[in-house]
VEXNURO-518433 format. One record per atom (N, C-alpha, C, O): chain; atom name; x, y, z. Coordinates in pm, whole numbers, plus 32768, in hexadecimal, padded with zeros to 4 digits. Example, Ala and Ser with C-alpha at 12.3 -4.5 7.8 and 13.67 -1.06 7.14 Angstrom:
# VEXNURO-518433
{chain:A&atom:N&X:8527&Y:7DC7&Z:830C};
{chain:A&atom:CA&X:84CE&Y:7E3E&Z:830C};
{chain:A&atom:C&X:8528&Y:7EB6&Z:830C};
{chain:A&atom:O&X:8590&Y:7EB4&Z:834E};
{chain:A&atom:N&X:8505&Y:7F1F&Z:82C4};
{chain:A&atom:CA&X:8557&Y:7F96&Z:82CA};
{chain:A&atom:C&X:850A&Y:8003&Z:8313};
{chain:A&atom:O&X:853D&Y:8072&Z:8324};
This chain:
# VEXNURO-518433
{chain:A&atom:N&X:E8FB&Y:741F&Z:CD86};
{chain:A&atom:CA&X:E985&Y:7413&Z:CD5D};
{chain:A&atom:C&X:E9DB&Y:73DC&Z:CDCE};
{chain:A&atom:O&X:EA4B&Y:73B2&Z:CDB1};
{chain:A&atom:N&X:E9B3&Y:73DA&Z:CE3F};
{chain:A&atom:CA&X:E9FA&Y:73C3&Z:CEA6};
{chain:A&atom:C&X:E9F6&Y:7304&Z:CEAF};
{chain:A&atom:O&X:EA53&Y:72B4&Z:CEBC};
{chain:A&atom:N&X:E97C&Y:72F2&Z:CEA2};
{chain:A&atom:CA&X:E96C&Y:724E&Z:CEC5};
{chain:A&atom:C&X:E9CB&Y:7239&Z:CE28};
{chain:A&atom:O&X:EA15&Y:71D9&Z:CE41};
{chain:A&atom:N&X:E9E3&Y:725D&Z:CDB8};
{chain:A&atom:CA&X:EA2D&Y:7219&Z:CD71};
{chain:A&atom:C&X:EACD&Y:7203&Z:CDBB};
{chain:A&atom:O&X:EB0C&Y:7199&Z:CDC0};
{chain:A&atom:N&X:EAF6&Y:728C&Z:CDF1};
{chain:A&atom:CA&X:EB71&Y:7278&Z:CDFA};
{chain:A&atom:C&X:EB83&Y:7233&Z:CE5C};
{chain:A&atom:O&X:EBF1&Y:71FD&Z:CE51};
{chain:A&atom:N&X:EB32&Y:7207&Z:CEF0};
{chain:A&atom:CA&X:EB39&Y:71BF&Z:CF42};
{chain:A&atom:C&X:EB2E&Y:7132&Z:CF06};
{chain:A&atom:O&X:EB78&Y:70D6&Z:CF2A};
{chain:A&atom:N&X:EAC4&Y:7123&Z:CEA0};
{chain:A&atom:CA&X:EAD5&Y:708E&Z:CE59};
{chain:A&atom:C&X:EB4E&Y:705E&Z:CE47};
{chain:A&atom:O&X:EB80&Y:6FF9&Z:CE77};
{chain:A&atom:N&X:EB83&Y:70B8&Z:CDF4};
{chain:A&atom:CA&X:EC27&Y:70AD&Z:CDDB};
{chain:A&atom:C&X:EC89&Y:70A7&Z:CDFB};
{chain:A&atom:O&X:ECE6&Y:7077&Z:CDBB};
{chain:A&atom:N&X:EC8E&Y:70E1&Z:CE7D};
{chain:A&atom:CA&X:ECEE&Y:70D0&Z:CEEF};
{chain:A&atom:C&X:ECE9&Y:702B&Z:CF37};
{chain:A&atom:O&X:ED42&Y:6FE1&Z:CF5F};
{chain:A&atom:N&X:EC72&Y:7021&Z:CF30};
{chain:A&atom:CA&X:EC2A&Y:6F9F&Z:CF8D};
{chain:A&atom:C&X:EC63&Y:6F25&Z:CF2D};
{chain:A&atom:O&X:EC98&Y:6EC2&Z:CF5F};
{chain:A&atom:N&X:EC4A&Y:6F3E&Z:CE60};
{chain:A&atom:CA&X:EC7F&Y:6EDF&Z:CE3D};
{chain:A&atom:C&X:ED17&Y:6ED7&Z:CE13};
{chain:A&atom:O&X:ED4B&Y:6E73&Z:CDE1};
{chain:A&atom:N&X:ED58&Y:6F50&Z:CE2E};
{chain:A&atom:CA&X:EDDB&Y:6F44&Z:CE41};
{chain:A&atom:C&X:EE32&Y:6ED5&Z:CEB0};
{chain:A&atom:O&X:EE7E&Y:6E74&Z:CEA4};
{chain:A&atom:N&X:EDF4&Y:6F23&Z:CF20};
{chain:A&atom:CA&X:EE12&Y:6EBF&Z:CF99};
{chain:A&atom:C&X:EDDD&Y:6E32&Z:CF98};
{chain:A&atom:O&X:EE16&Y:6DD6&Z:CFD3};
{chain:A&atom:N&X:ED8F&Y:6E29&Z:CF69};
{chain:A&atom:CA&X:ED6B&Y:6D7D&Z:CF4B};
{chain:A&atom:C&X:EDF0&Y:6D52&Z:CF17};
{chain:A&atom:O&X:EE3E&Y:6D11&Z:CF5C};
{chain:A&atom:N&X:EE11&Y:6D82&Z:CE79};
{chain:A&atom:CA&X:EE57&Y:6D71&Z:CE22};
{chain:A&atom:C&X:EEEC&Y:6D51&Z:CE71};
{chain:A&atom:O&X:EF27&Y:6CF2&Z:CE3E};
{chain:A&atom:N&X:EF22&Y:6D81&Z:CECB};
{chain:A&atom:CA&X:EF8B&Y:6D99&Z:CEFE};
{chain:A&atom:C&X:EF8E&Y:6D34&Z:CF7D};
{chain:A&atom:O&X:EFF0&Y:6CF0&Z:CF9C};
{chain:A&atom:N&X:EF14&Y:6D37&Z:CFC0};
{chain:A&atom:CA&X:EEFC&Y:6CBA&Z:D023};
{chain:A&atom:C&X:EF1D&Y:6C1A&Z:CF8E};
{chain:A&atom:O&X:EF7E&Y:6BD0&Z:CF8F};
{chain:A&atom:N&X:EEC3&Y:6C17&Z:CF3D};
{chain:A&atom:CA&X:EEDF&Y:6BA4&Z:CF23};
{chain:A&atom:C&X:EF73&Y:6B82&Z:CEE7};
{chain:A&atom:O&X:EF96&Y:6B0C&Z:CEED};
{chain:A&atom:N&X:EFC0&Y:6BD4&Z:CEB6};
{chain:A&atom:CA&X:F02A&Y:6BD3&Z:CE9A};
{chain:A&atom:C&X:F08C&Y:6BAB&Z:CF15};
{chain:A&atom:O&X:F0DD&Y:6B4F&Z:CF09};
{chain:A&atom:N&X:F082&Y:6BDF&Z:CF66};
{chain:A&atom:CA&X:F0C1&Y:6BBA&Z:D000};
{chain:A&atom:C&X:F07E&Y:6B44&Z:D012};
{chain:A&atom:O&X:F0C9&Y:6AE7&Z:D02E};
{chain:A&atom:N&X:F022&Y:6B2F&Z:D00C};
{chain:A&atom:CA&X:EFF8&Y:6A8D&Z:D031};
{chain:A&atom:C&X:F02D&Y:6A15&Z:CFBF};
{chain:A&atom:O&X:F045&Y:699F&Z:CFD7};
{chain:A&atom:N&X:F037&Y:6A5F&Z:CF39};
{chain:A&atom:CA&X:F06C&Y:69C5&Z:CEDA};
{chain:A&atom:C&X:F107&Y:69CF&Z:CEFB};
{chain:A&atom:O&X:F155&Y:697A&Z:CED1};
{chain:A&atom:N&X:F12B&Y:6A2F&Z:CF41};
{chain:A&atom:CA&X:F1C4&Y:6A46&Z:CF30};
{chain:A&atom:C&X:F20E&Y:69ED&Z:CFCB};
{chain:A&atom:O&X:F282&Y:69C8&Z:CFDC};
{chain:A&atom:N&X:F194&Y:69E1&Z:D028};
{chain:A&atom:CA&X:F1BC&Y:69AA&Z:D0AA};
{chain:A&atom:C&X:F1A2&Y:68F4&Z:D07A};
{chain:A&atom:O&X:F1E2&Y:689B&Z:D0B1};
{chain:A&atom:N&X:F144&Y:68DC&Z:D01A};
{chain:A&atom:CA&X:F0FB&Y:6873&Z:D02D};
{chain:A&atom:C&X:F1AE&Y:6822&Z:CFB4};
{chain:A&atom:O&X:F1DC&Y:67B0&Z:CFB4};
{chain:A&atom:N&X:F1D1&Y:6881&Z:CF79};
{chain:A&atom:CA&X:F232&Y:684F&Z:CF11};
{chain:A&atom:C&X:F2C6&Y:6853&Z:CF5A};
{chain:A&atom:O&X:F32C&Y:6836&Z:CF1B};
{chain:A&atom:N&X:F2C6&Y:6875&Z:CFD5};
{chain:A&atom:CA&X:F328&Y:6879&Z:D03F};
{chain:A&atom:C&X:F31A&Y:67E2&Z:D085};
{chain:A&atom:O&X:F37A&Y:6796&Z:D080};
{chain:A&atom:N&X:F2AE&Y:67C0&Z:D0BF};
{chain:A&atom:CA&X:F26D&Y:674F&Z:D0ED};
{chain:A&atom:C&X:F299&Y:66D4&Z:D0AA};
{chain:A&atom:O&X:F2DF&Y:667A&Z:D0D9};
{chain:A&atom:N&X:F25C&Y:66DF&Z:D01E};
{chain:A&atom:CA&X:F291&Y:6660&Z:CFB9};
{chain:A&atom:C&X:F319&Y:662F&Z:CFC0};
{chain:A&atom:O&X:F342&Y:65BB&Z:CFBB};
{chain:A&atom:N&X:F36D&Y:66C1&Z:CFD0};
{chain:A&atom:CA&X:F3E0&Y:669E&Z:CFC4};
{chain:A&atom:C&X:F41E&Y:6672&Z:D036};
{chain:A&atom:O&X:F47E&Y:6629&Z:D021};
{chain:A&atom:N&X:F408&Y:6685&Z:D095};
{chain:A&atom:CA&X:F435&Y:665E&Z:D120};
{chain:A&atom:C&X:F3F6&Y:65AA&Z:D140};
{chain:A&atom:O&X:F432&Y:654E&Z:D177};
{chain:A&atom:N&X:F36F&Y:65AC&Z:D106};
{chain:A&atom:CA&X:F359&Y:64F4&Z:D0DE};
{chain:A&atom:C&X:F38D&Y:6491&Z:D09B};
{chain:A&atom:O&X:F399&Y:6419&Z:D0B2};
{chain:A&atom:N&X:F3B0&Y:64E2&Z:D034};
{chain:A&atom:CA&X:F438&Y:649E&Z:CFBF};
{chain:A&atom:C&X:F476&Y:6473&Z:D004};
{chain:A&atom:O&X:F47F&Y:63F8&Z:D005};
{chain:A&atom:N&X:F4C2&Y:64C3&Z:D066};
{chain:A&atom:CA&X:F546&Y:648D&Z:D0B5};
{chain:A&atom:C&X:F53D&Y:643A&Z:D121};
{chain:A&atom:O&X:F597&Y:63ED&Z:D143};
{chain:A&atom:N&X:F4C3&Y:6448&Z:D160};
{chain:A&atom:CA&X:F4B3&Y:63FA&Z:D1B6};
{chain:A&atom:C&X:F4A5&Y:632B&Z:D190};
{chain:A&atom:O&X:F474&Y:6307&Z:D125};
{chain:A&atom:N&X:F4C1&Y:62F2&Z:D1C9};
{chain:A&atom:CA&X:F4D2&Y:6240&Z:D19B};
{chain:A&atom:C&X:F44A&Y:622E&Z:D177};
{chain:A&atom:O&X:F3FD&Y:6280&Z:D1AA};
{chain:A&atom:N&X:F412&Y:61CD&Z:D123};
{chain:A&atom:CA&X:F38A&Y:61C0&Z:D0F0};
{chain:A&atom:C&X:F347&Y:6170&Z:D177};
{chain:A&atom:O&X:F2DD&Y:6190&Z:D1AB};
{chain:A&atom:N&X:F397&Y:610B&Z:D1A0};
{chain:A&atom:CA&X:F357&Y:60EB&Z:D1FF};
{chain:A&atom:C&X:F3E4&Y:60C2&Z:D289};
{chain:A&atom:O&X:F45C&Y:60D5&Z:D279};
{chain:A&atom:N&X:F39B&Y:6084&Z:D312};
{chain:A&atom:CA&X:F3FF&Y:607A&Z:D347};
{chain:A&atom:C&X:F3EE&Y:5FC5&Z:D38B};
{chain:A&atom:O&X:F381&Y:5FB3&Z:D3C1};
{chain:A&atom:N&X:F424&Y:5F7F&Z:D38B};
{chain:A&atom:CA&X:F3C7&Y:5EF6&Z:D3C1};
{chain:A&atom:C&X:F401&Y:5F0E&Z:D472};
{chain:A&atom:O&X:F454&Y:5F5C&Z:D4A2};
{chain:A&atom:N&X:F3BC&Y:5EBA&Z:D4A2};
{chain:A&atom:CA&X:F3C9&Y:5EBF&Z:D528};
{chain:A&atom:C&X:F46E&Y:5E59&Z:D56E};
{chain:A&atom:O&X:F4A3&Y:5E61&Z:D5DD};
{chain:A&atom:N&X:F48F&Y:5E0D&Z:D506};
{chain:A&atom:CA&X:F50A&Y:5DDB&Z:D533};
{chain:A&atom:C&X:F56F&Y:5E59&Z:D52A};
{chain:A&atom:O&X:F5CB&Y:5E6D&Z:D578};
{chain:A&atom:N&X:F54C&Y:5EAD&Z:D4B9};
{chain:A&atom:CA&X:F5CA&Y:5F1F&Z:D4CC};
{chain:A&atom:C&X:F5C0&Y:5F72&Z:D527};
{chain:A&atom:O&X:F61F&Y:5F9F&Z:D567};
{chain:A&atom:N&X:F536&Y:5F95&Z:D53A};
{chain:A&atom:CA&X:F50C&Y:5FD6&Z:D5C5};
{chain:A&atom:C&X:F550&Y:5F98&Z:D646};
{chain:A&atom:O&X:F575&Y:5FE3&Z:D6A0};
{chain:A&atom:N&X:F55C&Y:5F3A&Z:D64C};
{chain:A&atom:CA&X:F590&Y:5EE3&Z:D6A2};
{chain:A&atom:C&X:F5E9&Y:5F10&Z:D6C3};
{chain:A&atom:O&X:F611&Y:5F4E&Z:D726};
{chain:A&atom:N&X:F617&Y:5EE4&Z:D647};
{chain:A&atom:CA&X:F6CD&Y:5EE7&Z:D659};
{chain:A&atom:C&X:F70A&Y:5F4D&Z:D64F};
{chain:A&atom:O&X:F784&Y:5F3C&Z:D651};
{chain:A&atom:N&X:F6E5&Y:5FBF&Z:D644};
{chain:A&atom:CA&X:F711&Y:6061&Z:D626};
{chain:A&atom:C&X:F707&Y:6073&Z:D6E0};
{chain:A&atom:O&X:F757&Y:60A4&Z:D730};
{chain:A&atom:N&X:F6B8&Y:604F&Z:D6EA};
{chain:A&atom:CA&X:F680&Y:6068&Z:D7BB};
{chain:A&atom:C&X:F705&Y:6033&Z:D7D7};
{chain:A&atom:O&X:F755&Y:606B&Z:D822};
{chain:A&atom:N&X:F71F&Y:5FAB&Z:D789};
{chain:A&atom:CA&X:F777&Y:5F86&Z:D80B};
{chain:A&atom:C&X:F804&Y:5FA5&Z:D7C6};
{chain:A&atom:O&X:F852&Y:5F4D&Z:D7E9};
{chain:A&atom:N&X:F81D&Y:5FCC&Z:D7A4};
{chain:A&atom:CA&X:F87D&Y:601C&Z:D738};
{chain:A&atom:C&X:F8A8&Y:60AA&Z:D79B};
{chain:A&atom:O&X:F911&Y:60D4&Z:D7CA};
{chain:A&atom:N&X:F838&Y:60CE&Z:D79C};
{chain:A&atom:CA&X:F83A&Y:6146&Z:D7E9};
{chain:A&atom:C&X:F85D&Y:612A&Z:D887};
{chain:A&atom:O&X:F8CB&Y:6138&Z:D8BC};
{chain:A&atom:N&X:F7F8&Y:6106&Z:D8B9};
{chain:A&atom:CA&X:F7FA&Y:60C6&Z:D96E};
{chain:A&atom:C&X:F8B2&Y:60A6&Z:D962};
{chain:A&atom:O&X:F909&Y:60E2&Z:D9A1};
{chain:A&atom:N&X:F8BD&Y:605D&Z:D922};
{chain:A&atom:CA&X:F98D&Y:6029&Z:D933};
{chain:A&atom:C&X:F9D2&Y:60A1&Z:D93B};
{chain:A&atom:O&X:FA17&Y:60C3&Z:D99B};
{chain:A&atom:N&X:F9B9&Y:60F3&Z:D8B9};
{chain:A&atom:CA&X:FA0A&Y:6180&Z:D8D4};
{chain:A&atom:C&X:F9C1&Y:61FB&Z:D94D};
{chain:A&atom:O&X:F9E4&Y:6271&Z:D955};
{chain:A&atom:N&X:F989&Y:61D8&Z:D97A};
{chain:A&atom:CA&X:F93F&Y:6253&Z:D9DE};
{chain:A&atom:C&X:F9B6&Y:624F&Z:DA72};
{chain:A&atom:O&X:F9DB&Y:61E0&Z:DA96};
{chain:A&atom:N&X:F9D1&Y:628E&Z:DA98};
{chain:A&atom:CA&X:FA43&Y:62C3&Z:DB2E};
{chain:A&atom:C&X:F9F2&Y:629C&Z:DB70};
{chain:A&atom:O&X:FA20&Y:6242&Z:DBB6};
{chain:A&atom:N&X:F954&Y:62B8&Z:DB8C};
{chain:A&atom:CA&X:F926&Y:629E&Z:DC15};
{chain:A&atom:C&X:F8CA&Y:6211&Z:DBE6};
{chain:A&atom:O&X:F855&Y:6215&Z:DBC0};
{chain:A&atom:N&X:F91C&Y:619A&Z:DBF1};
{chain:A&atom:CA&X:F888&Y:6121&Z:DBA5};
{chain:A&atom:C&X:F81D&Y:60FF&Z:DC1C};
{chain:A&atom:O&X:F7B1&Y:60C6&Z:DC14};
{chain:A&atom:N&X:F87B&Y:6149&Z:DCB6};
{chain:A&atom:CA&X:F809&Y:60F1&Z:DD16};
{chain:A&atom:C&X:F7A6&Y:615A&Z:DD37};
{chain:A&atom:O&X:F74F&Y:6141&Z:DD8B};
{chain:A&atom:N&X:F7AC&Y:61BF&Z:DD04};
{chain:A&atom:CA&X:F73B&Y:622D&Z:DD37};
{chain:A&atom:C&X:F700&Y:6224&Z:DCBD};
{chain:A&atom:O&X:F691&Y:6256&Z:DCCE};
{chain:A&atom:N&X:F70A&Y:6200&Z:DC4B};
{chain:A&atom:CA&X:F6C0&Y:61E4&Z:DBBE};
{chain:A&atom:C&X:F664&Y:614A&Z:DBE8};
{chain:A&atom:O&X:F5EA&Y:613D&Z:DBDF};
{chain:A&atom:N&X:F691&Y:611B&Z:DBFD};
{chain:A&atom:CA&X:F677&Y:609A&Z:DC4F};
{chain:A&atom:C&X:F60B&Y:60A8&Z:DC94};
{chain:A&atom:O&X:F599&Y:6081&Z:DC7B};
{chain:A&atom:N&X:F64B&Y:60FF&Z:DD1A};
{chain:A&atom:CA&X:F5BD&Y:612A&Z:DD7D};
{chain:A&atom:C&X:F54F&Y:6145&Z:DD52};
{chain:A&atom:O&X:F4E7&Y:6103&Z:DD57};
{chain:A&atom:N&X:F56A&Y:61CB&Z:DD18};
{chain:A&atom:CA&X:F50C&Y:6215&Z:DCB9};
{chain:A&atom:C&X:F49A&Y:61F2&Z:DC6B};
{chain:A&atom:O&X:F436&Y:6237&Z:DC5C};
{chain:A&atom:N&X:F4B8&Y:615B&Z:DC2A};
{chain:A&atom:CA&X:F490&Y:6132&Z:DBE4};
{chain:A&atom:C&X:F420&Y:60F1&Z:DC43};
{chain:A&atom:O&X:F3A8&Y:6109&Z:DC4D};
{chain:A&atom:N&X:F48C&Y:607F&Z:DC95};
{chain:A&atom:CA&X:F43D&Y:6043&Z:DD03};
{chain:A&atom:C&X:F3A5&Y:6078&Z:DD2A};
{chain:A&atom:O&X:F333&Y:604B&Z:DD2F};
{chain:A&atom:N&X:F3F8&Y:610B&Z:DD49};
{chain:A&atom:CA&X:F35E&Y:6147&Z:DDAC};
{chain:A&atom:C&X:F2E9&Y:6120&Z:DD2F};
{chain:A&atom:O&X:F295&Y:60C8&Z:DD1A};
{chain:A&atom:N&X:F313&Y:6187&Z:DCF6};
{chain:A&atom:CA&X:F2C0&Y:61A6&Z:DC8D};
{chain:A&atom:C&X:F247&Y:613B&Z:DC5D};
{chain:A&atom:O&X:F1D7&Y:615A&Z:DC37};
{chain:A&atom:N&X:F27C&Y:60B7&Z:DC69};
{chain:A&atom:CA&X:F242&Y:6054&Z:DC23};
{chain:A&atom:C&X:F1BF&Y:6029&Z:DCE7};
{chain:A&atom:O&X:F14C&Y:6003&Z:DCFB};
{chain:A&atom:N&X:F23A&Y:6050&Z:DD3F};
{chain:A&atom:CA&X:F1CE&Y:601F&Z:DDB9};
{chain:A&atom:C&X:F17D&Y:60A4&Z:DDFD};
{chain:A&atom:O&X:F14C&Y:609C&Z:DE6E};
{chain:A&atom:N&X:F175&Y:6113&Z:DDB3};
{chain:A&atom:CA&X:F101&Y:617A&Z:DDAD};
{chain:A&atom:C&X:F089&Y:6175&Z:DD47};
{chain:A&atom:O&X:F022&Y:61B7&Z:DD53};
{chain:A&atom:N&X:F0AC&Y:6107&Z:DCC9};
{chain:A&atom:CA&X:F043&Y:610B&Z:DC73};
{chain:A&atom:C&X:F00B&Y:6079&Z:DCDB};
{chain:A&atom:O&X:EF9B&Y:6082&Z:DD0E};
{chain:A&atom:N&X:F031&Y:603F&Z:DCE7};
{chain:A&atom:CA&X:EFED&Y:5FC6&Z:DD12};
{chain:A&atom:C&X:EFAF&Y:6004&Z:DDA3};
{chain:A&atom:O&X:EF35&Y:5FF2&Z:DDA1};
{chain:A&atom:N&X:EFCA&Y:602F&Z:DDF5};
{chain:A&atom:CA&X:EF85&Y:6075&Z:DE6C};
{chain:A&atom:C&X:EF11&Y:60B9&Z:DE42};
{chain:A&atom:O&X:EEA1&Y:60A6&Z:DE71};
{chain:A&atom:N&X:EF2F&Y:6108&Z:DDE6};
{chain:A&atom:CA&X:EE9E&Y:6166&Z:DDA1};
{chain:A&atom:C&X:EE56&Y:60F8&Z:DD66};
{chain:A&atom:O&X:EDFA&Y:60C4&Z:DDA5};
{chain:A&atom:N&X:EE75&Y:60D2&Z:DCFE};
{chain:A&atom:CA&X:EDFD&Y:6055&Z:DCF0};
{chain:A&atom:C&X:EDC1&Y:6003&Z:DD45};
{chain:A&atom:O&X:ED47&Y:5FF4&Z:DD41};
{chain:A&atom:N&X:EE0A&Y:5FC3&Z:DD9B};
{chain:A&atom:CA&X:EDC8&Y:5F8D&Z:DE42};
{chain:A&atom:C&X:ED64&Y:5FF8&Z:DE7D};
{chain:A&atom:O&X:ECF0&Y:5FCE&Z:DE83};
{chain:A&atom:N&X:ED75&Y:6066&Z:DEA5};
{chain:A&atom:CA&X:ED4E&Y:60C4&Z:DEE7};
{chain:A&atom:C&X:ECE7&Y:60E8&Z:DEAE};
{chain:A&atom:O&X:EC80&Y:60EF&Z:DEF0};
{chain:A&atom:N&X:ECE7&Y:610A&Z:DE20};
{chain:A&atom:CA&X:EC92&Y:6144&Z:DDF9};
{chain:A&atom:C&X:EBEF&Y:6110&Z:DDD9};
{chain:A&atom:O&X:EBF2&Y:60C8&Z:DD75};
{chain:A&atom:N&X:EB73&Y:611B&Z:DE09};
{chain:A&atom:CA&X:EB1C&Y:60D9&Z:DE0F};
{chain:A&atom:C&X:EA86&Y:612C&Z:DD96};
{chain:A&atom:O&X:EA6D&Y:61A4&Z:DD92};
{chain:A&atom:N&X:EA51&Y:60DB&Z:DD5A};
{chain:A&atom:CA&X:E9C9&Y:60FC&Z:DD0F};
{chain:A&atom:C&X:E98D&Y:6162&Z:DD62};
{chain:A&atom:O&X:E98A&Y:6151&Z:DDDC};
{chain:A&atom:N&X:E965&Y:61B9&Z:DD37};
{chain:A&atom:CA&X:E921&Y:6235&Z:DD47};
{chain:A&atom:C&X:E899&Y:6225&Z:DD83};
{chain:A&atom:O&X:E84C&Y:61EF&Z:DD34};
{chain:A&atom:N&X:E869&Y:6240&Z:DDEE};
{chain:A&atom:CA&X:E7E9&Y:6209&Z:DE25};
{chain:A&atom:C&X:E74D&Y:629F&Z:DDF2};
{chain:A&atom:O&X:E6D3&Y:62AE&Z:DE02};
{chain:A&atom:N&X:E7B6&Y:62DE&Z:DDBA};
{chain:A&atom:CA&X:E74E&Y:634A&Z:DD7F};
{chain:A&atom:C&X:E6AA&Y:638F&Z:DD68};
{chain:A&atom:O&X:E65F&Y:63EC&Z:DD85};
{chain:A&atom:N&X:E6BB&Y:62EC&Z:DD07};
{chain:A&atom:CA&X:E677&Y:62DE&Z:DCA5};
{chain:A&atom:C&X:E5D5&Y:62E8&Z:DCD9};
{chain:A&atom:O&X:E57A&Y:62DC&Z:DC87};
């Protein structure tokens, strides 16, 4: 009698997990709805520089950026094939 009621408990909580899961997944949908179907890269563009114009600090956004772009290129230089093998 015991393994029934543990069955039951076990498929309760399923029952209640999947309910919480169609209820997050129907939260999700709706938050995609709203989101733009797609975005092209000229608006990408132009939203950046949209933004960069209104930003207070443009030359430390600037910098920032700067580095950023001459730390990926350093790591790729630097970084060499794995002699491991």
């Amino acid at each position: 009698m015991n393994d029934r009621a543990s069955e039951s408990d076990i498929e309760r909580r399923l029952t209640a997990l999947e309910a919480a899961s169609d209820a997050r997944r129907a939260e999700l949908r709706a938050v995609l709805d709203d989101l733009p179907a797609a975005l092209s890269r000229r608006a990408l563009v132009r939203a950046a520089a949209v933004d960069l114009r209104r930003a207070p600090g443009k030359v430390d956004v600037v910098r920032r950026g700067a580095n950023k772009v001459a730390r990926t290129v350093r790591a790729g230089v630097v970084r060499r094939p794995s002699t491991d093998r």
